[in-house]
N, C-alpha and C positions, 0 to 999 in steps of 0.2 A: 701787666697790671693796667684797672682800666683807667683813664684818663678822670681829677678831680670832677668832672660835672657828669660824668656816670655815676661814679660812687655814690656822688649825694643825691641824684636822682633814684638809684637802688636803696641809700637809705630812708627817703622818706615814703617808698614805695613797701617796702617789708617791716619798718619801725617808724612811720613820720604820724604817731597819735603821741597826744599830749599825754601827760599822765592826769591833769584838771579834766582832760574830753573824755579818760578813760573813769573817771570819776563822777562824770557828769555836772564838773564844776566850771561855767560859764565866765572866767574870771576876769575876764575883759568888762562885765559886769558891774566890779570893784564895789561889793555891796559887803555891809559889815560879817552877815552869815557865809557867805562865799570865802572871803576871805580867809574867817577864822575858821572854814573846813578845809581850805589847804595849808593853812598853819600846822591845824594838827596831822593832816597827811604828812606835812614834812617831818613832822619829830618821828614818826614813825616808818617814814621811809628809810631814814636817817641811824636805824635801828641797827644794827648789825642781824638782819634777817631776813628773808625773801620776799622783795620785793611783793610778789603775788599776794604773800599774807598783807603786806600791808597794805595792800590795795584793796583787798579786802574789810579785812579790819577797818580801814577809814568808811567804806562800805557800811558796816557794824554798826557805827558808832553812827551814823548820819539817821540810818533806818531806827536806832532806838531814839531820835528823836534830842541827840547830844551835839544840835547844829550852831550853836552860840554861844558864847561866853559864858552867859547867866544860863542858859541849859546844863554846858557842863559844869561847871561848878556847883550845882544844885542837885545833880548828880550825886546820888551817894557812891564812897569809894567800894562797894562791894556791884553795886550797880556797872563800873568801870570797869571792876576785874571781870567779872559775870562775860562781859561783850569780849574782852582783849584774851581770856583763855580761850573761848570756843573759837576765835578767829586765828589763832597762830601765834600768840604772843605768851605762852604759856609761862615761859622762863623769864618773860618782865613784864607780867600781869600786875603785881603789885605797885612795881615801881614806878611803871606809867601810868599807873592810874594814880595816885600821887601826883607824878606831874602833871598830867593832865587836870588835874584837879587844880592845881596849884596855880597852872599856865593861866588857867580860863579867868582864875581868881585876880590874878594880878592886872589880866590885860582890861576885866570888868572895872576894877577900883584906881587903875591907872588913867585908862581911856577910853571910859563907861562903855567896856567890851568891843570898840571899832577900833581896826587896826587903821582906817583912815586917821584917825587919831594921833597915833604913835606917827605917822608917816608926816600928818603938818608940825606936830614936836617936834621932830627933827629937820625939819623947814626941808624937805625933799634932799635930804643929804645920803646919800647911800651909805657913807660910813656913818655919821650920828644911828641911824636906823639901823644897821647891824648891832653898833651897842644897844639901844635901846632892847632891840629883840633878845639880844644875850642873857638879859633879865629876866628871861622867861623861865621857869624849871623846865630843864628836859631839851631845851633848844639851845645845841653847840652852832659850830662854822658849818658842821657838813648841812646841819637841819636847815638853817640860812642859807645858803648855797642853794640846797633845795628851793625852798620856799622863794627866792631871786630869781630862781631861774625861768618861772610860770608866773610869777605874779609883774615881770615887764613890761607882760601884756596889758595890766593897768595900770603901771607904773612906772610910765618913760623916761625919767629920770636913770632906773637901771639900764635903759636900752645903751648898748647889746652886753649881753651877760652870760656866761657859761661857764658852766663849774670845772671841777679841777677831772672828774671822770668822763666829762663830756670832752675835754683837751685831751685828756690821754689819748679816748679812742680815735678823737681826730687825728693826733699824730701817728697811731698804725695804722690808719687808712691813709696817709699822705696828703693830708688835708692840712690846713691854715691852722696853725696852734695857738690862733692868739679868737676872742671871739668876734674881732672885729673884721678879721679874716675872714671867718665864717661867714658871719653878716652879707661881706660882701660879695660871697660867693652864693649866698642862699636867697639873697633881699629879704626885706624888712619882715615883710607878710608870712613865708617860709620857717624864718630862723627859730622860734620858736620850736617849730615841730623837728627842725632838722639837730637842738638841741638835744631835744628828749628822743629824739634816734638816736644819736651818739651814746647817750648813756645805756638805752636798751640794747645797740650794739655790744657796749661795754660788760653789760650785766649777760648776754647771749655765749658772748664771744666767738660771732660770727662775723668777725674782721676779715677772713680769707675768702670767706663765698661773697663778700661784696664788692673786693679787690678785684679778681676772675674775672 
C-alpha cells in the first residue's frame, strides 16, 4: 500500500477539482449570487441522485437566469420544475421546486437574499449558522455538510471542515480521519480540493487504484 503522501498526491491528481470550480463558482469571492448558487448546489447535491445530474441541474438553473434569491423566488413553480425534469431530477421535480422556491423566499425576507447575512446573525458561529440554515426548506445536515464543506473557503471560521463521506473515504485510504488530520497532511491552500477528492473518491469508489 502506497505510503499516506502518495495517496493524497494521486487523489488530488485524478479528483483534486472542487465541485464550486466544476461549477464555475469562484467562492472564495463570498459575493451574495455565488453564495446562494452553491447553496442551491448543495440541496441538490444532497439529493439522493447522481451527483452528475446535480451538477448539472445546478448548471440548469444558473443558465435560466435562477442566480439569486429574488430570481428564484420570482421564478414561477412550473418554470422550476421545466429546468429540474429536463436535467435529472425528474422524481423530485416537484418537490424541489417547492423548496427551492421556498429556500430563496426565506433567505430574501430573512436576509434581504445574502447569505453573508445569515453568517453575521449568527456572529460567525458555525453551529448558530447550521441552525439558522436548517430553516431553510430542502436543506437537511447532509446539504450543510455540503454547502461547509466549499464555502471555508470564504468562511474561515469553518476552517478546516470535512464531511462525514469525505472521512469515510479517508479511512479506506488510511488517511487522517479526523479533518484536522487532513488539513495537516494537505496544508491550508490544498485541503479544500483534497476534500472534494475524498468524496469523489467516495462517490467512484476508486479506493484501491489509489492505495496501489
Amino acid at each position: 500500500m502506497a505510503d499516506s503522501d502518495t495517496i493524497i498526491d494521486r487523489l488530488l491528481d485524478r479528483h483534486g477539482r472542487t465541485y464550486c470550480d466544476e461549477l464555475g463558482i469562484d467562492i472564495a469571492k463570498n459575493t451574495p449570487s455565488l453564495l446562494f448558487r452553491w447553496l442551491v448546489a448543495s440541496i441538490l447535491y444532497s439529493a439522493r441522485i447522481n451527483a452528475d445530474n446535480a451538477t448539472r441541474t445546478a448548471s440548469a438553473l444558473t443558465d435560466a437566469g435562477m442566480t439569486t434569491a429574488d430570481k428564484m423566488a420570482a421564478a414561477s413553480w412550473q418554470d422550476r420544475v421545466d429546468v429540474l425534469s429536463t436535467s435529472g431530477y425528474k422524481r423530485f421535480d416537484e418537490s424541489y421546486s417547492r423548496n427551492l422556491g421556498d429556500m430563496a423566499e426565506t433567505l430574501r425576507d430573512d436576509y434581504g437574499g445574502d447569505l453573508r447575512e445569515l453568517r453575521a446573525a449568527a456572529d460567525q458561529d458555525p453551529r448558530e449558522m447550521r441552525k439558522r440554515l436548517k430553516a431553510f426548506k430542502g436543506l437537511g445536515e447532509v446539504g450543510i455538510d455540503i454547502f461547509f464543506r466549499e464555502v471555508q473557503l470564504a468562511w474561515p471560521e469553518l476552517r478546516p471542515f470535512a464531511d462525514k463521506k469525505a472521512l469515510k473515504a479517508a479511512k479506506k485510504l488510511g488517511l487522517p480521519t479526523t479533518a484536522e488530520g487532513l488539513a495537516e497532511k494537505a496544508g491550508e491552500e490544498d485541503f479544500p480540493r483534497l476534500v472534494a477528492a475524498l468524496v469523489r473518491t467516495e462517490l467512484a469508489k476508486d479506493h484501491e487504484v489509489l492505495k496501489s
